[in-house]
ROBA-268601 format. One record per residue: residue number from 1; residue in three letters; y, x, z of N, C-alpha, C in turn. Coordinates in pm, whole numbers, plus 50000, padded with zeros to 5 digits. Each point is the difference from the previous one (the first is absolute). Example, Ala and Ser with C-alpha at 12.3 -4.5 7.8 and 13.67 -1.06 7.14 Angstrom:
BEGIN
TINU_seq_type_n.c2_n.c1_n.c3_ca.c2_ca.c1_ca.c3_c.c2_c.c1_c.c3
TINU_1_ala_49431_51319_50780_50119_49911_50000_50120_50090_50000
TINU_2_ser_50105_49965_49928_50119_50082_50006_50109_49923_50073
// end
This chain:
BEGIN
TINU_seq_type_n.c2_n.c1_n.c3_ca.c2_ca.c1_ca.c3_c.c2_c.c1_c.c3
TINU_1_unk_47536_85152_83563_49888_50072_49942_49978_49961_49855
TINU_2_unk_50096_49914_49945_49973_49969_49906_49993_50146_49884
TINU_3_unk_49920_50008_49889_49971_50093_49941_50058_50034_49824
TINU_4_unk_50107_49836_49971_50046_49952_49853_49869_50000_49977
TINU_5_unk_50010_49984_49825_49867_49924_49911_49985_49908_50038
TINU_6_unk_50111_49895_49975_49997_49798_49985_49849_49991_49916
TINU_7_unk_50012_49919_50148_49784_49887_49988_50074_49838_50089
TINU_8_unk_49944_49892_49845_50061_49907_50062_49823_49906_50010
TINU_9_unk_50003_49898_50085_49842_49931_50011_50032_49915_49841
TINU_10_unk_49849_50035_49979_49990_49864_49838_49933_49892_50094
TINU_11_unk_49903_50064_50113_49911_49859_50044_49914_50085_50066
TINU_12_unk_50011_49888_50165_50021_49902_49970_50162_49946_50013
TINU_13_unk_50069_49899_50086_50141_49979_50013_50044_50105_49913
TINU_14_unk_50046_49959_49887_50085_50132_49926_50123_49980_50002
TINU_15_unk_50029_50123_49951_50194_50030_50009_50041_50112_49958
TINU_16_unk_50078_49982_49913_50098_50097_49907_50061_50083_50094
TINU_17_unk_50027_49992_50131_50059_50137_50104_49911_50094_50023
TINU_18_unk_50086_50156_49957_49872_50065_50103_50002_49979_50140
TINU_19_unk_49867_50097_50040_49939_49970_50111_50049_50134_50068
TINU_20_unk_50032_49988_50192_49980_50129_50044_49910_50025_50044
TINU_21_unk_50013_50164_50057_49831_50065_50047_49991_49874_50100
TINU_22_unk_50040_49901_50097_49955_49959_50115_49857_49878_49926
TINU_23_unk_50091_49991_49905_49938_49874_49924_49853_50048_49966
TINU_24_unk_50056_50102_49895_49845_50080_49934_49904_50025_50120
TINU_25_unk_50029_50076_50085_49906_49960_50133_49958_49918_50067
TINU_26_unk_50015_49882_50034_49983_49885_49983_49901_49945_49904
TINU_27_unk_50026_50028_49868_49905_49941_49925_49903_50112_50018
TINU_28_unk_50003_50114_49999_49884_50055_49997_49925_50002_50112
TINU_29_unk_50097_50024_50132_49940_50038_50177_49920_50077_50040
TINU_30_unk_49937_49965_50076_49883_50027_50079_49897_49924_50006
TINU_31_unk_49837_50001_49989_49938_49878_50033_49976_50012_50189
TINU_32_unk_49933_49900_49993_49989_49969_50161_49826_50010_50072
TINU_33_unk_49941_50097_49870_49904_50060_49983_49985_50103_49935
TINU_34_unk_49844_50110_50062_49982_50065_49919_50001_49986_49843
TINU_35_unk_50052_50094_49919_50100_49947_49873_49934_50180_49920
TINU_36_unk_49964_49915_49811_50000_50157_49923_50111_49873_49911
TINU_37_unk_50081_50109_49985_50085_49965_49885_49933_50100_49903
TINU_38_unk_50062_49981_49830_49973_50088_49902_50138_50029_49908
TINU_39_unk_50069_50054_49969_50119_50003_49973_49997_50134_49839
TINU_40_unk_50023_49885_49900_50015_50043_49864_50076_50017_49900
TINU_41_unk_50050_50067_49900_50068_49953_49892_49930_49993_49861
TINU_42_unk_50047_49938_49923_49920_50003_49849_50088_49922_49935
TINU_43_unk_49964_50025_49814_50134_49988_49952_49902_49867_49927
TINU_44_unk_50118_49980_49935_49950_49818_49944_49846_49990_49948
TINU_45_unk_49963_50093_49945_49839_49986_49942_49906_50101_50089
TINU_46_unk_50012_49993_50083_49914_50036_50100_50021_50174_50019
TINU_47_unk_50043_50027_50009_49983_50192_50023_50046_50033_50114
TINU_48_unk_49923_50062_50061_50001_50079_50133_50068_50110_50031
TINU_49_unk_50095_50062_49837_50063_50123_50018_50068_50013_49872
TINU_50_unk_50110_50091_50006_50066_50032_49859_50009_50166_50026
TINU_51_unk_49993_50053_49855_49935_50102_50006_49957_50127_50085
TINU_52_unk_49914_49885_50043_49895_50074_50130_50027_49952_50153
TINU_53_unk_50108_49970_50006_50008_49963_50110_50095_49860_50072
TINU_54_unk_49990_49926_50065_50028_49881_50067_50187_50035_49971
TINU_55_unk_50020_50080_50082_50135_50044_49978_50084_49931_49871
TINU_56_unk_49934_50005_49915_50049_49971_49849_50067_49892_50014
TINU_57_unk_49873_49911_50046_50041_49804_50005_50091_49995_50131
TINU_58_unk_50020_50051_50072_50068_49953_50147_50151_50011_49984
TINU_59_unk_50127_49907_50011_50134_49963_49928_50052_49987_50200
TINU_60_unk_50105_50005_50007_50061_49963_50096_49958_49883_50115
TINU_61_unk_50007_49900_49924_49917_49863_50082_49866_50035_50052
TINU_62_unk_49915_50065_49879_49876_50014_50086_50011_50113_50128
TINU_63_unk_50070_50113_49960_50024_50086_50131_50071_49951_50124
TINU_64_unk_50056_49869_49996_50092_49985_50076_49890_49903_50130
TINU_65_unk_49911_49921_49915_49860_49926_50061_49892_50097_50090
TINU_66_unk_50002_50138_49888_49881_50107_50046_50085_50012_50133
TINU_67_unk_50102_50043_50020_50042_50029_50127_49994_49952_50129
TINU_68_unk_50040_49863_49914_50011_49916_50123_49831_50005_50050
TINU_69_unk_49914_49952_49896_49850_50022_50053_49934_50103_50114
TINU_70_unk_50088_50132_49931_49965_50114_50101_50024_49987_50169
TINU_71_unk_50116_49928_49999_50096_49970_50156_49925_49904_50058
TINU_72_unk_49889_49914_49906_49933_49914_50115_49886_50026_49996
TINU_73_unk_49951_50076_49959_49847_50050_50059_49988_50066_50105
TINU_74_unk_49879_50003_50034_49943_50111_50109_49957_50125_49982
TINU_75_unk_49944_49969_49819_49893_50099_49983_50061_50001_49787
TINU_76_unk_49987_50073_49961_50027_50021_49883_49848_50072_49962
TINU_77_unk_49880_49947_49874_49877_50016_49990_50029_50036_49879
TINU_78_unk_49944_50111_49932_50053_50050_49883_49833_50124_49964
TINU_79_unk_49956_49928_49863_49902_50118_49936_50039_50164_49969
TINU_80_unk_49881_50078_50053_50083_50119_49971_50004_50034_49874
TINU_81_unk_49942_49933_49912_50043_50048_49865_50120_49958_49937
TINU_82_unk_50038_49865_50064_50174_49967_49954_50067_50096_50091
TINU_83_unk_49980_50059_50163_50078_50069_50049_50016_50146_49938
TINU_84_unk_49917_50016_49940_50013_50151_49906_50049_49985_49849
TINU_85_unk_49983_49880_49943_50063_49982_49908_50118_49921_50013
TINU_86_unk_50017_50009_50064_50202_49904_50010_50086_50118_50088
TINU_87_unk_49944_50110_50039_50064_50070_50054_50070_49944_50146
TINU_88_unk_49888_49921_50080_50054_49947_50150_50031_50125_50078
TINU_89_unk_50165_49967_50046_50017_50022_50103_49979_49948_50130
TINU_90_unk_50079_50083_50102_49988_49918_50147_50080_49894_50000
TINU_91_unk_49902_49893_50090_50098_49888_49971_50090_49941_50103
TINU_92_unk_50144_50033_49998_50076_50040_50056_50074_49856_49994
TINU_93_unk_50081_49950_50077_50118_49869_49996_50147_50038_50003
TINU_94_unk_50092_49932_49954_50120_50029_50055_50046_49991_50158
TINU_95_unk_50094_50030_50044_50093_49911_50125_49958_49867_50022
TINU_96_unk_50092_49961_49887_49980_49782_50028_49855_49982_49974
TINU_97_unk_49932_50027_49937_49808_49908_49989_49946_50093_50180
TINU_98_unk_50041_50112_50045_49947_50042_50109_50041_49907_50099
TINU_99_unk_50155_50002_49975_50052_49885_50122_49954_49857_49974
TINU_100_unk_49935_49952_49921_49956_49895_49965_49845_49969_50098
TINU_101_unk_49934_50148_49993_49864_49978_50022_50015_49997_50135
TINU_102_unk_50075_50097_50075_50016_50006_50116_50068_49869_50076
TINU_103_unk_50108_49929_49924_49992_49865_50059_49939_49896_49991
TINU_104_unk_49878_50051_49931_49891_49853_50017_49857_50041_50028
TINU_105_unk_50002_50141_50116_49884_50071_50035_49894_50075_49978
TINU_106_unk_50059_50050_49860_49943_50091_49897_49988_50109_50035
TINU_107_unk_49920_50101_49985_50033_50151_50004_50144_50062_49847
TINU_108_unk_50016_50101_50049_50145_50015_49896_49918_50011_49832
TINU_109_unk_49876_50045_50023_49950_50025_49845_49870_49948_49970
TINU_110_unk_49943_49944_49930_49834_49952_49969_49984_50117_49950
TINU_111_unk_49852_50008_50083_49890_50079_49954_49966_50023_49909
TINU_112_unk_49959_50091_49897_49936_50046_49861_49847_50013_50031
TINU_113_unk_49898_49877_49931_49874_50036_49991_49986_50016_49861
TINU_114_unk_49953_50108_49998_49878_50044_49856_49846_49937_50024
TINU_115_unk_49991_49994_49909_49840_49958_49902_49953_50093_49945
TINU_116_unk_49945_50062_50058_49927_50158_49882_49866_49989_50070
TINU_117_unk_49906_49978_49876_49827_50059_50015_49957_50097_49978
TINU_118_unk_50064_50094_49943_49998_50190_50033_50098_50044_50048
TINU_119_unk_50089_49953_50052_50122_50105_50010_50068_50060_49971
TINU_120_unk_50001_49996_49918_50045_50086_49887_50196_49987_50031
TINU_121_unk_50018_50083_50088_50155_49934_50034_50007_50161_50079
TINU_122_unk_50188_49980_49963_50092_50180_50006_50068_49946_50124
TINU_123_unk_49926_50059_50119_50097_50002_50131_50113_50042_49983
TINU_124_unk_50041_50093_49903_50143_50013_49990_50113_49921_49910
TINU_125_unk_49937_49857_49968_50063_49940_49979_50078_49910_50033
TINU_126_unk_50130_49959_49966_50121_49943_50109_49932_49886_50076
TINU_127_unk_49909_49960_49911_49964_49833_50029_49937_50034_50198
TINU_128_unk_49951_50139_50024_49927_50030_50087_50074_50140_50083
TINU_129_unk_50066_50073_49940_50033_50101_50049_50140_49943_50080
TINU_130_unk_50066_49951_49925_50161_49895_50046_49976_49863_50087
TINU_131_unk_49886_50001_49986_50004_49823_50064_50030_50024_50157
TINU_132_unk_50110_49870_50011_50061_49985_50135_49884_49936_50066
TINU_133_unk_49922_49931_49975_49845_49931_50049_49908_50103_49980
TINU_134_unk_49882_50004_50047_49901_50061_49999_49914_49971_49898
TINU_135_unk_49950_49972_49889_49951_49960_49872_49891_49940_50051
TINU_136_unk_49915_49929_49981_49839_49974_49978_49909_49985_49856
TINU_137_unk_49862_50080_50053_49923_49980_49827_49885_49918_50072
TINU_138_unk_50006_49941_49872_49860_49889_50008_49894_50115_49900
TINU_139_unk_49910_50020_50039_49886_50073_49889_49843_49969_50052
TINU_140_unk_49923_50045_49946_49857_50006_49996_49941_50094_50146
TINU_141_unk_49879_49965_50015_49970_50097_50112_50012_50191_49992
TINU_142_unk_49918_49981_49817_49937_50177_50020_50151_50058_49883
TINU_143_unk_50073_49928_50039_50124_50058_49867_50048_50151_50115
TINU_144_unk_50017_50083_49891_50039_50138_50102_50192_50013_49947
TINU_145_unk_50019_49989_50125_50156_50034_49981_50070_50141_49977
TINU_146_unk_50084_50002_49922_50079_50101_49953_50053_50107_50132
TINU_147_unk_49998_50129_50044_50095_50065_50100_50087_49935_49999
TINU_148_unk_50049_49996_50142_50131_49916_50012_50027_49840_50006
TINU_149_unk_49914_49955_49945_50035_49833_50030_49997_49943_50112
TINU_150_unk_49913_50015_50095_49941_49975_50125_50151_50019_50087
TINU_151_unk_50078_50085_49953_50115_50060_50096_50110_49890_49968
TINU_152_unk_49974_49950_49916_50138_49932_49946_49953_49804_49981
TINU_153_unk_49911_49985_50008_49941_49884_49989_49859_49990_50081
TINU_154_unk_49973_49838_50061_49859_49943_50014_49929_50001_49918
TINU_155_unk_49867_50026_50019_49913_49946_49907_49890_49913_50082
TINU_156_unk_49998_49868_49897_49928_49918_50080_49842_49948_49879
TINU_157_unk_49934_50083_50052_49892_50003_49927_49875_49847_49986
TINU_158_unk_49994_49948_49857_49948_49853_50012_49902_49987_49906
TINU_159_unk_49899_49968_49987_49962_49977_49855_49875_50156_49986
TINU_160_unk_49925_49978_49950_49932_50125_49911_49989_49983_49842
TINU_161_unk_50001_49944_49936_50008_49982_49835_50175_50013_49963
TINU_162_unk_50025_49872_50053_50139_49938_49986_50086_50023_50129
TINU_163_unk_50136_49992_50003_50068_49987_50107_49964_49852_50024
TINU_164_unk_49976_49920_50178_49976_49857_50018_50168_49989_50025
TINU_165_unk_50028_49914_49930_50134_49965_50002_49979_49873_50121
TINU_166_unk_49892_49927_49984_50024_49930_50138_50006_50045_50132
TINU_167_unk_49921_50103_50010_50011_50067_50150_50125_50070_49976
TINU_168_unk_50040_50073_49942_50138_50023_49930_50124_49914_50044
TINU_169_unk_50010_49916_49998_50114_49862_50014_49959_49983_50147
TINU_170_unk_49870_49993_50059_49990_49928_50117_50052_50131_50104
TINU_171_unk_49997_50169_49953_49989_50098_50077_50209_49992_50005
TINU_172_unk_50044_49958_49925_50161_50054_49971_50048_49853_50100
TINU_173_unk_49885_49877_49968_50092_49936_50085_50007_50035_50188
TINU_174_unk_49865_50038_49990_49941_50055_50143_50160_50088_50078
TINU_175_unk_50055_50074_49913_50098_50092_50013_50124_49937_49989
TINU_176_unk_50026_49844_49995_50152_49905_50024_50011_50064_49838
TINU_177_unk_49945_50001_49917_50042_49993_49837_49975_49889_49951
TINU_178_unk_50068_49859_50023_49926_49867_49948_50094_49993_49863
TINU_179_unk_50077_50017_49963_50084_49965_49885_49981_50122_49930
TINU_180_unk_49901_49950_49874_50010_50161_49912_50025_49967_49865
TINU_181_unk_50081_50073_49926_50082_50000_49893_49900_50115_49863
TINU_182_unk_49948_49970_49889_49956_50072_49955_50058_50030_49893
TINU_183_unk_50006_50081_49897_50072_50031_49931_49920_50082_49912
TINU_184_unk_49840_49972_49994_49917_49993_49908_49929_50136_50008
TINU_185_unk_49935_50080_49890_49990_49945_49866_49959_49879_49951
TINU_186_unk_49963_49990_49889_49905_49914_49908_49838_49982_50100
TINU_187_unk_49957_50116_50052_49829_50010_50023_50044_49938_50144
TINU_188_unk_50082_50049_50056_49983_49960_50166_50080_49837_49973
TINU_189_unk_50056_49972_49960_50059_49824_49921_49832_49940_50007
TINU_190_unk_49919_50085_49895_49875_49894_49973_49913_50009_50106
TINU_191_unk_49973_50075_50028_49902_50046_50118_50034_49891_50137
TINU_192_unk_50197_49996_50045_50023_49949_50110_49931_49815_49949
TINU_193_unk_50035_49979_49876_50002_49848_49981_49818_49985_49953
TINU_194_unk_49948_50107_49967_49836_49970_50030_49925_49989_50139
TINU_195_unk_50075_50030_50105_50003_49967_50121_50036_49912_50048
TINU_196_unk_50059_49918_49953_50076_49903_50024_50135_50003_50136
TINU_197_unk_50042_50103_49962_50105_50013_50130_50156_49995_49924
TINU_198_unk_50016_49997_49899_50130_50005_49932_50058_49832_50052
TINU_199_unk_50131_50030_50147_50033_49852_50012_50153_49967_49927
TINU_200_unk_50060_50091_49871_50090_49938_49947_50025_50099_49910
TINU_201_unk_50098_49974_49883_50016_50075_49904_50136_49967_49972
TINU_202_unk_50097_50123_49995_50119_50024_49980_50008_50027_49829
TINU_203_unk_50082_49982_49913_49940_50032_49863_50138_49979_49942
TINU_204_unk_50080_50126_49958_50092_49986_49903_49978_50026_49874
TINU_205_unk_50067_49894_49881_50015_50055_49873_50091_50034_49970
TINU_206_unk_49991_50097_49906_50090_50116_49953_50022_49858_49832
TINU_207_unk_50116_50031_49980_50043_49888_49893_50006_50087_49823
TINU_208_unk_49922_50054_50051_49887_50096_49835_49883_50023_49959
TINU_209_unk_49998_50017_49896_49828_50049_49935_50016_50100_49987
TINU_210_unk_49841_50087_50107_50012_50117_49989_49876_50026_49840
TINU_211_unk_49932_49913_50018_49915_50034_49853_49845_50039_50037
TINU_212_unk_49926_50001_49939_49850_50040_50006_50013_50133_50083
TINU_213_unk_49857_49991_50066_50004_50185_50067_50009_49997_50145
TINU_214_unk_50085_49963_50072_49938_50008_50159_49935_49834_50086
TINU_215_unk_49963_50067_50100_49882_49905_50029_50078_49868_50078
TINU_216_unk_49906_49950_50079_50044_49860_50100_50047_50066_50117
TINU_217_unk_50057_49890_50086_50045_50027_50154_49874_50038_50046
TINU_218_unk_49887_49915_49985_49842_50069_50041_49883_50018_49905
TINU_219_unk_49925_50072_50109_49871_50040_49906_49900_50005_50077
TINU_220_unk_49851_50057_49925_49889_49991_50073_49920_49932_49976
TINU_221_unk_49901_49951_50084_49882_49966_49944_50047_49822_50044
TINU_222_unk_49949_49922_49934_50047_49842_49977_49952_49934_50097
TINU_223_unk_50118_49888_50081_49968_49933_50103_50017_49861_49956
TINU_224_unk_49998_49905_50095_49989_49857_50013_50171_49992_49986
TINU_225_unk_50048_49903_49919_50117_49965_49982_50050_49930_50119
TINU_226_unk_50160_49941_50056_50003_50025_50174_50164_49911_49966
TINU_227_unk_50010_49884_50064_50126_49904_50014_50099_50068_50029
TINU_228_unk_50087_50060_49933_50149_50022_50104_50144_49931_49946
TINU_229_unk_49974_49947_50095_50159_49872_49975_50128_50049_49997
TINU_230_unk_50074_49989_49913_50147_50018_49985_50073_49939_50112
TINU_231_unk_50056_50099_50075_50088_49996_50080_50204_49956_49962
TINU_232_unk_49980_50143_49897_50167_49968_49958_50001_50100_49878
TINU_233_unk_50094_49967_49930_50047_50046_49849_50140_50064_50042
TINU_234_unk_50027_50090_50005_50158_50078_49977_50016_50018_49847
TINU_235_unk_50133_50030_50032_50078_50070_49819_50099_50062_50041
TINU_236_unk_49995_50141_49922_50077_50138_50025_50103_49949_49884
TINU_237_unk_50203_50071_49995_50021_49970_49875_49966_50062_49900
TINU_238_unk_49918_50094_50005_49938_50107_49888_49876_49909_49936
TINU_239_unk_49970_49870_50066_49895_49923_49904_49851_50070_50109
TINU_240_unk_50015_50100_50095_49855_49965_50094_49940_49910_50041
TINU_241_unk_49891_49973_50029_49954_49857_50054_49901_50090_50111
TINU_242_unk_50020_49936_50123_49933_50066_50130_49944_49870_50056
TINU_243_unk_49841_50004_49964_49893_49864_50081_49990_50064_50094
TINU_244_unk_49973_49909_50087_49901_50017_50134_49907_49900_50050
TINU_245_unk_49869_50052_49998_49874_49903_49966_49932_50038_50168
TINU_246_unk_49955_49888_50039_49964_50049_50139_49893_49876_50067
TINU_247_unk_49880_49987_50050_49923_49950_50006_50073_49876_50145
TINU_248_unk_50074_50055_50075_50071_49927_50094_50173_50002_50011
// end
């Protein structure tokens, strides 16, 4: 399953060999608890996107990590405003990550939950119209859904101001979704870690300056600053650096 894009460990135990996928899984895994991962890229001075979109900064190594990420979740948690602006599709696996999940008691594909507090989301989009899973939305009580969504996705209604992302997390785990993988935006990044539920952070740098002009991995209104310990340092040979910061 290996995917090329040589990633060798800087630390901890480092070593000039690359690593294979068995390894990279391994370091990344599974926890042995309910688990939010957050999974990012940004280029050396902080930017969340090159022109306009994430896509820009993401090089081989980091796609080769996103993947593997995808194959061990349960649940893939994604804002609908990055899902409409990144152009998400359904999220689909190969052969080997299916045969992977299936030999360690997985269903063949993680779930797609959205985050939308209006709804504002196109049932006929792949992310929902193609999905081999049944989608789920996290939203507000009185949000009125679009024709058509209801047919193609849950809606699991939480919150009246805000979506409650805690009843949110507690309703997906209710449903055997304990491992969820987010993949942002910026608002649902700040929002999850003003809750205090963000339990690790995946974080590649892109080995450039993109320059003044786009924003952080998060945003929102300002929380209490929050320990997360370095786990391990990779290095792509393109000069990526892939942390993984994780409270356990």
């Amino acid at each position: 399953m290996n995917d090329g894009a040589p990633i060798s460990v800087l630390w901890p135990d480092p070593s000039p060999e690359p690593v294979d996928d068995d390894t990279l899984i391994a370091r990344y895994g599974r926890a042995d608890r309910p688990h939010l991962r957050m999974n990012f890229v940004t280029s050396v001075d902080g930017a969340v996107s090159l022109d306009g979109y994430s896509a820009g900064l993401s090089g081989a190594p980091d796609k080769r990590v996103f993947g593997l990420l995808r194959m061990l979740c349960d649940a893939l948690l994604v804002a609908a405003g990055t899902l409409r602006h990144e152009g998400y599709r359904a999220i689909r696996l190969d052969e080997r990550r299916r045969a992977w999940r299936r030999a360690h008691g997985l269903t063949e594909y993680p779930t797609l939950v959205v985050v939308s507090g209006t709804l504002d989301l196109d049932p006929a989009q792949a992310a929902f119209a193609d999905a081999p899973v049944r989608p789920v939305v996290l939203t507000r009580r009185d949000a009125t859904a679009p024709p058509g969504l209801t047919a193609v996705a849950d809606l699991v209604r939480l919150g009246d101001d805000r979506v409650d992302l805690v009843a949110g997390l507690a309703e997906l785990r209710r449903r055997g979704l304990g491992q969820l993988l987010c993949e942002g935006g910026p608002h649902l990044f700040g929002a999850l870690t003003a809750a205090d539920l963000v339990d690790e952070v995946c974080l590649s740098i892109a080995p450039l300056l993109a320059g003044a002009g786009p924003g952080r991995i998060t945003a929102g209104d300002p929380s209490p600053a929050r320990h997360l310990p370095l786990r391990h340092v990779l290095r792509a040979d393109d000069g990526t650096l892939l942390l993984r910061h994780a409270r356990h």
